[in-house]
C-alpha positions in Angstrom: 82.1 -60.0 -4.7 78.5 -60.5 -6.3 78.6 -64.4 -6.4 75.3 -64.5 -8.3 76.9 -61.7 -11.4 80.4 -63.3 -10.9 81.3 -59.4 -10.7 84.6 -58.0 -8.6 84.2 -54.5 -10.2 86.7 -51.7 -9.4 85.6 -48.3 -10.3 87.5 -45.9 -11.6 87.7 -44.2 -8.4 86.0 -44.8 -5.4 85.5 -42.5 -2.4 84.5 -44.0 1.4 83.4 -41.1 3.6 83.7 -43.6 6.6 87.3 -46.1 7.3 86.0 -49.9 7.1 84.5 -51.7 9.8 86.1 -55.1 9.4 89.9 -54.7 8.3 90.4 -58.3 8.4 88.1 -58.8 5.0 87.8 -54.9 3.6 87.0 -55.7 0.2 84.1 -57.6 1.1 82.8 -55.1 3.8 84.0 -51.8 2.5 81.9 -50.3 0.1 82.6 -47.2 -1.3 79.7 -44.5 -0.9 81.1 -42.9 -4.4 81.7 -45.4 -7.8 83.1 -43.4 -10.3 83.5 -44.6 -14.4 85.1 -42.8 -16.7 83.4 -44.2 -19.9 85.5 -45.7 -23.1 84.4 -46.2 -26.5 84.9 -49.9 -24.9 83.0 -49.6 -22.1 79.9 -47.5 -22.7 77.5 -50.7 -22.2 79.3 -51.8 -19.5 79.6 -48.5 -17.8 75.8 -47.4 -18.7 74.1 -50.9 -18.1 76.2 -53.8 -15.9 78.4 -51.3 -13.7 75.0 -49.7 -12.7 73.2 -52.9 -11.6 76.0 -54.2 -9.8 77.2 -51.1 -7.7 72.8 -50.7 -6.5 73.4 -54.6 -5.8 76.5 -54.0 -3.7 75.3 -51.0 -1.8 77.1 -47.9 -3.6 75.4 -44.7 -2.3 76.0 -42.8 -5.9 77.1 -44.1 -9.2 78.8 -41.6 -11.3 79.4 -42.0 -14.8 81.6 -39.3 -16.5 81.2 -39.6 -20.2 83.8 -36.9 -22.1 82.3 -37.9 -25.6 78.7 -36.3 -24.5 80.6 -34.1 -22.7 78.0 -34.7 -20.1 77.9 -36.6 -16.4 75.1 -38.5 -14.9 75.2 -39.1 -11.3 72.9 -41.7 -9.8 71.5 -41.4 -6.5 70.5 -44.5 -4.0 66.8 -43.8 -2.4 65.4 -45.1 1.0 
């Protein structure tokens, strides 16, 4: 859905806190206010770097990124 990254990401779970506006096209309208990524040994760049840029792009309220082999998460927060 971000024409200009060729991107149609799909987090590992998303959460809405609010039912779409436009059923008709809901994957272009809906965006989730939650992106959750569970990161791989595969994905770390992807999940740390691209995922990131793309879900501020698209509008996600908070990125989190759950990373079990730092045993740590980081949760991003949108501003203004």
């Amino acid at each position: 859905l971000l024409s200009a990254l060729e991107s149609e990401r799909h987090p590992d779970i998303a959460i809405y806190k609010f039912p779409p506006l436009d059923e008709d096209d809901l994957w272009a309208t809906w965006v989730p206010d939650i992106a959750i990524e569970v990161v791989s040994p595969e994905s770390v760049h992807r999940d740390y770097v691209e995922k990131r840029e793309e879900y501020l792009l698209f509008g996600v309220r908070e990125y989190w990124i759950v990373d079990a082999a730092r045993g740590e998460m980081l949760v991003l927060k949108r501003r203004g």
